[in-house]
N, C-alpha and C positions, 0 to 999 in steps of 0.2 A: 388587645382583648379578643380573643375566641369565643365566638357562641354558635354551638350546635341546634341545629334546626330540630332535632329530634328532641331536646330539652325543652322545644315549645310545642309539643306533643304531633311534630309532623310522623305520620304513621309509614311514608314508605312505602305499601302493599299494594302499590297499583289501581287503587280503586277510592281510596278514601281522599276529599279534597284538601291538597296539602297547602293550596296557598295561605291561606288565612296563618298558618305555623311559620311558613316562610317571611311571610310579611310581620308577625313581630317579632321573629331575631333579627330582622334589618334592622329594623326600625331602634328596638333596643341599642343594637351596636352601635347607630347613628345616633343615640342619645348618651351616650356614653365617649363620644368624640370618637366612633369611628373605630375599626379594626377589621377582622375577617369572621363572616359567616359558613360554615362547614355544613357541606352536606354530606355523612358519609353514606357508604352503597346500601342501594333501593332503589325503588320504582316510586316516583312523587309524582301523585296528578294534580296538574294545576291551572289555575287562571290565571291571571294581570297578577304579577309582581312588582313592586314601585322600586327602582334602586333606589339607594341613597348615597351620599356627599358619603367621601370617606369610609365606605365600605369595600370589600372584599367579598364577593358569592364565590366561594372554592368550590368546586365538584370532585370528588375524589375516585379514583379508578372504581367502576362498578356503578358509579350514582347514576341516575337516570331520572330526569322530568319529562315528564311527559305531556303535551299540551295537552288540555280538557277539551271534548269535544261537544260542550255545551257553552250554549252562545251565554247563559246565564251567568258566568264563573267570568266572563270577561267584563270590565269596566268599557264604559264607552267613553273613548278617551274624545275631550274635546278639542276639534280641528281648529286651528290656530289663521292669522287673518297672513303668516309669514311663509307662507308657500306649503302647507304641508297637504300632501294627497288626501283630496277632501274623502277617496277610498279606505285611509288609513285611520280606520275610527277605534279599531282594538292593537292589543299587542300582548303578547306573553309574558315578556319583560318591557317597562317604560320606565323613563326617568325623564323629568322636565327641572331645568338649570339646575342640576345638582354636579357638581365638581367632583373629582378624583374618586370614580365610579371603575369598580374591574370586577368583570363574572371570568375566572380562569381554573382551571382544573384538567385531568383526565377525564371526566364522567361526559355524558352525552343528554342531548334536550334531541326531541322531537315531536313537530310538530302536530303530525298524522294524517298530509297531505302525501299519500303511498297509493293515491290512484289519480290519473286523467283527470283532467279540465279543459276542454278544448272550448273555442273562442264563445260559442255559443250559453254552452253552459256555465261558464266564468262571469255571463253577463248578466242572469240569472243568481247567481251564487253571491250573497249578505254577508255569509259568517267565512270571513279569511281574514283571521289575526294576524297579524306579522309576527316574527318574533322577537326580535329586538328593535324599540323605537327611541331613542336618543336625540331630545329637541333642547337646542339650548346648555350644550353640559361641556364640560372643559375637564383635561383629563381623562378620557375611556379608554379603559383598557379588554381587550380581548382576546385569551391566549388558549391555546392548547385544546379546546372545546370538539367535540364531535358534532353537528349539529347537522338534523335531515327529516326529511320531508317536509319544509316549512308550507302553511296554506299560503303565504302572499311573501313580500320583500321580506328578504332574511333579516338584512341590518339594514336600519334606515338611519343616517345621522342627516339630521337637520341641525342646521345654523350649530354648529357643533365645532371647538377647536381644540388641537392637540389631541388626537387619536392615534393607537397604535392597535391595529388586528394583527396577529403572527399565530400562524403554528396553527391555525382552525382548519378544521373540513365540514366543508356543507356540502351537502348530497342531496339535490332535492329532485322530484318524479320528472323525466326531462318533456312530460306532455303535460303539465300542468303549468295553465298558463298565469302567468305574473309573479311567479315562484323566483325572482329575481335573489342574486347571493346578496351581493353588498352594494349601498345604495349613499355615494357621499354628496350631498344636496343642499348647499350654501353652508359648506363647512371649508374649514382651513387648517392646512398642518396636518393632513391622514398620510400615514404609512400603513400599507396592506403590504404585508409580505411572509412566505412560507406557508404560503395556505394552499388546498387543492380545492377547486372551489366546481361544483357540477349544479347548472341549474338549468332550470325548465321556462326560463326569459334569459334576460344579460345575466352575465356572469358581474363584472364589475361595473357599475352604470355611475357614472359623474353628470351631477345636473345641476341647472338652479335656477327651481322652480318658483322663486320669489327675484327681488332685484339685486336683493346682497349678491355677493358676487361667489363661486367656489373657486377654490385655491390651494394653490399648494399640496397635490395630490401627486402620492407613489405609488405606484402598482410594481413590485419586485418579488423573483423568486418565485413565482404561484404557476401551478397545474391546474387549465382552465377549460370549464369544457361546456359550452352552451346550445341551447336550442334557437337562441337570437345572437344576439352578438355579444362574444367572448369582452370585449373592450368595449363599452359605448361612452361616447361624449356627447353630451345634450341631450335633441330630441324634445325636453324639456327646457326651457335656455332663457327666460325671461334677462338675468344677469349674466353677468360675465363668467366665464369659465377661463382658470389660466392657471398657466404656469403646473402641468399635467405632464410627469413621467410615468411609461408603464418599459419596466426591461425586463429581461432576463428570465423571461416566459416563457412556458409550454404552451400552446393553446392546440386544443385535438376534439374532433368528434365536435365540432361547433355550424352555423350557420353561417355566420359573417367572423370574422376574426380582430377586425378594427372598424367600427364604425363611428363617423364623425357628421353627429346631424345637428345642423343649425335652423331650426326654424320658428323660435320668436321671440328673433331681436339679438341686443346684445354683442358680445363679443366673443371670441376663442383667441388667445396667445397664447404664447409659447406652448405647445405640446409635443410632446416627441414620445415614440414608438420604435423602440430597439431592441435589438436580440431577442427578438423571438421568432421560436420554431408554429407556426402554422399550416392546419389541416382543417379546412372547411369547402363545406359543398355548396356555397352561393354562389348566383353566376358574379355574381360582387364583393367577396370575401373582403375587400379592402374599397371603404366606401367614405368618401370626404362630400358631402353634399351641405350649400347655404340655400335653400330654396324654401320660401314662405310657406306657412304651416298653410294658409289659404290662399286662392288669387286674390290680387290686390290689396295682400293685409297692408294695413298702417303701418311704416315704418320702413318696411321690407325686413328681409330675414337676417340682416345686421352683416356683421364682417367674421372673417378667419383669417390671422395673421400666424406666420412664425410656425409655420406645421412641420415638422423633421423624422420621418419615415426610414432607418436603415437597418443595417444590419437582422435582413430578414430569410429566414427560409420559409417557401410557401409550395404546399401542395393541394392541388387544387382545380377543379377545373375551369373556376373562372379565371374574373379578370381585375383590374383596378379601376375606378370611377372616381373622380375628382372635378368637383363643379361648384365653382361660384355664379355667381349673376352679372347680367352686363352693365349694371352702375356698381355693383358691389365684387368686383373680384378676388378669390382668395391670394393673399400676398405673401411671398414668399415662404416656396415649397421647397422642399429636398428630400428627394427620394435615392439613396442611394446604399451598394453590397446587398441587392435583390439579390435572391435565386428563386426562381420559378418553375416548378416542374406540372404540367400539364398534366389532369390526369383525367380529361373527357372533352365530348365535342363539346362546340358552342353554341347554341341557336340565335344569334342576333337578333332574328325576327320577332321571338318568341321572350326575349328580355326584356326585365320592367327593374329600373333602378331601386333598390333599396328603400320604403320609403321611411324608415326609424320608427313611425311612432304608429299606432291603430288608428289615432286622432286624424289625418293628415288627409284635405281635399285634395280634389283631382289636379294633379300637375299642370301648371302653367303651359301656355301654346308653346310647343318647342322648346321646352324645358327638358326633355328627357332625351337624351343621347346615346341610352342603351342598346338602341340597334346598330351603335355601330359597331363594326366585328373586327376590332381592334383589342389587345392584351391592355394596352396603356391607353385611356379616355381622358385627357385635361380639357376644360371648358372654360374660360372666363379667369383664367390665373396670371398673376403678375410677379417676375421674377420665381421662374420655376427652375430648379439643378435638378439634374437628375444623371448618374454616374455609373458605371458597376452595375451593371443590370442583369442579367441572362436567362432567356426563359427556354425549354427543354421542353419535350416528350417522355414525361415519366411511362405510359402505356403507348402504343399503334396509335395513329385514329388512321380509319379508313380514305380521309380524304383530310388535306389542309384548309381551316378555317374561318383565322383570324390574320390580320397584320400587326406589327407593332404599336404604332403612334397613332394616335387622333387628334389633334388639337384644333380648338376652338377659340378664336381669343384669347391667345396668349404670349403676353408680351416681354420681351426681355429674360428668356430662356437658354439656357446652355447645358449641351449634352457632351456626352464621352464616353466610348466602351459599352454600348446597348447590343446587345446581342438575343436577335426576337427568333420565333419560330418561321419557317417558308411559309411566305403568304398562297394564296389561294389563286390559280389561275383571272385572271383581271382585275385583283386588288392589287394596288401600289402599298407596299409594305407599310409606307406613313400620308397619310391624309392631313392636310393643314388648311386652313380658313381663318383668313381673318386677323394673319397673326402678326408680330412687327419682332426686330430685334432677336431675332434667334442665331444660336451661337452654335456652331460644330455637328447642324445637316451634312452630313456629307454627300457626293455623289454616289458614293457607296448604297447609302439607304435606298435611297432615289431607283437606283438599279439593282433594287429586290436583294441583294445580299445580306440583309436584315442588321447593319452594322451601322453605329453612328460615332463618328471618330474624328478627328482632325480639326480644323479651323475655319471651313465655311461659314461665312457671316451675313445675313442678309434679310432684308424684310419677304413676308413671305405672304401676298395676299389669299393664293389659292391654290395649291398643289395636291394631287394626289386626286381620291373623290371628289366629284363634283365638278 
């Protein structure tokens, strides 16, 4: 069954409020067991749209929704006790446990966030709808869509399973803060792939902000380009997070390009980050941090197992940071077919690690290791590989300023084939502290030839600084 939205006298003209039209060809279609709703081309201003089970929202080349810029046209959707952003009180489109939901089409939604929000004013600012909220729903489908300048999180799936996004582009203001693209949040079973995705917070953000756990997440095939970080895991983390692929990515014109924050509670398994090409200007582009959202929280900031980092190209002028804690260390890492080309100095002094979230108190005493002026920073890890590495001077710099290695606490490590930049007149290429079981130091490294190769084995209390 087809029903045109124009037969429930949606007017189209950019000015007249079309949802009220929208909302009963769903609804009809969903009483009738379900089919597709047809928007054909126009300009539709609108408020809260409710999906329904079994419906179809087509957009057809040319259609256009347009979010309303009157807080009155939106529903105040009620915040749930299951983890959802107690900020997320409107939405454009919502659906709550409704099953085999798809908005797909040519046609394009936009929000009308096409100016600035910088931190100040964002925290000030009430009316930021999101545009898609999906709590509870099984089956969503999202294809082919044009979608941009959203006011807040583009796609929010909560407690949500069996999702497939392909083929979208969200373009939202890259200074508009919490303009986040897609947001999968104790959901399970999401495939995101084919999409170019540009926003004004993360690009892709996996969390779970209640205890259920998120799972079973694909990030493939997408052009990604953010003002925070292109890839985020956690940050938010109450439950578990697992079993997280992102491949075969672009990420460009971004801030961080993988970030992995754990700070309350919980777990992270299995994740793995491959093939992708990355361009970001943080001095930490690739940042793996467990450190409690407060000092002394209850619990501590929980664990990260099973992290798999390869096949990567990065330009950039940082560095990489990976930090667990000293009861809690992250457990087996592999980082391995780096390339890194350097593309600005480094200030160590002037470095403050990542810290994920706006939320997030003052770091722990000696928690933060960012001044030290190392490419590679591990802290508190157990069973670290790291293989195929090579970092380069994409530009000059005036003077050498980093070494390779830093390890802190790390045990049960094996290297092969690292090849860093020339360290800086009194740095020792690699720094160690504290560490036991490390596999293939070579004497090489040791004497600044910036190469870690061969078979040397041995416990390693203190080498290098310090």
């Amino acid at each position: 069954m087809i029903h045109d939205v124009r037969e429930f006298a949606a007017a189209g003209d950019g000015r007249t409020p079309d949802h009220p039209a929208f909302q009963r060809a769903i609804d009809r279609c969903a009483e009738e067991g379900g089919g597709m709703v047809l928007v054909p081309p126009g300009r539709y201003r609108c408020g809260t749209i409710h999906l329904r089970a079994n419906v179809r929202l087509h957009l057809e080349a040319g259609a256009m929704i347009l979010g309303s810029d009157r807080p009155e046209d939106y529903e105040r959707i009620c915040p749930t006790t299951a983890g959802a952003d107690t900020r997320t009180t409107m939405a454009l489109f919502c659906a709550d446990e409704e099953d085999d939901i798809a908005v797909t089409g040519y046609g394009s939604i936009r929000g009308g966030g096409d100016t600035p929000l910088p931190g100040p004013e964002y925290l000030r600012q009430r009316f930021r709808p999101a545009m898609f909220l999906f709590r509870g729903c099984r089956g969503v489908r999202l294809t082919d869509l044009a979608i941009k300048d959203s006011l807040y999180w583009t796609v929010h799936l909560l407690h949500c399973t069996d999702v497939r996004i392909r083929g979208i582009t969200i373009a939202n203001h890259r200074q508009r803060m919490a303009s986040v693209g897609i947001v999968a949040d104790c959901s399970r079973d999401v495939l995101i792939s084919d999409c170019v995705i540009e926003a004004g917070d993360d690009a892709v953000a996996v969390k779970s902000t209640a205890l259920e756990p998120c799972e079973n997440v694909c990030v493939t095939n997408c052009v990604l380009r953010s003002s925070q970080a292109a890839l985020k895991v956690g940050a938010q983390s109450q439950g578990a997070i697992r079993n997280v692929m992102c491949s075969n990515c672009i990420i460009e014109s971004s801030h961080v390009g993988i970030g992995v924050y754990m700070k309350d509670g919980g777990a992270f398994e299995n994740l793995s980050f491959c093939d992708l090409a990355i361009t970001a200007d943080n001095e930490f582009p690739i940042t793996v941090d467990a450190s409690a959202r407060e000092p002394g929280q209850k619990g501590g900031p929980g664990r990260i197992r099973d992290l798999r980092i390869s096949g990567l190209t990065v330009h950039g002028r940082g560095r990489c940071y990976i930090q667990g804690q000293p009861g809690a260390r992250i457990e087996r890492v592999v980082l391995r077919d780096i390339t890194w080309a350097v593309t600005g100095f480094c200030d160590g002094r002037k470095a403050r690690k990542n810290p994920g979230s706006e939320h997030v108190g003052q770091p722990q005493e000696g928690a933060d290791l960012s001044a030290e002026p190392y490419q590679f920073v591990f802290a508190h890890v157990s069973g670290l590989r790291m293989a195929d590495v090579a970092c380069h001077l994409a530009v000059p710099l005036p003077h050498p300023d980093r070494g390779m290695l830093s390890l802190h606490d790390v045990h049960d490590g094996a290297f092969a084939d690292l090849r860093g930049l020339d360290a800086p007149a009194g740095l020792e290429p690699m720094a160690v502290h504290g560490c036991a079981d490390l596999h293939g130091l070579s004497a090489a490294l040791r004497n600044r030839s910036a190469v870690v190769s061969g078979t040397e084995t041995g416990t390693w209390m203190a080498v290098g600084r310090g």
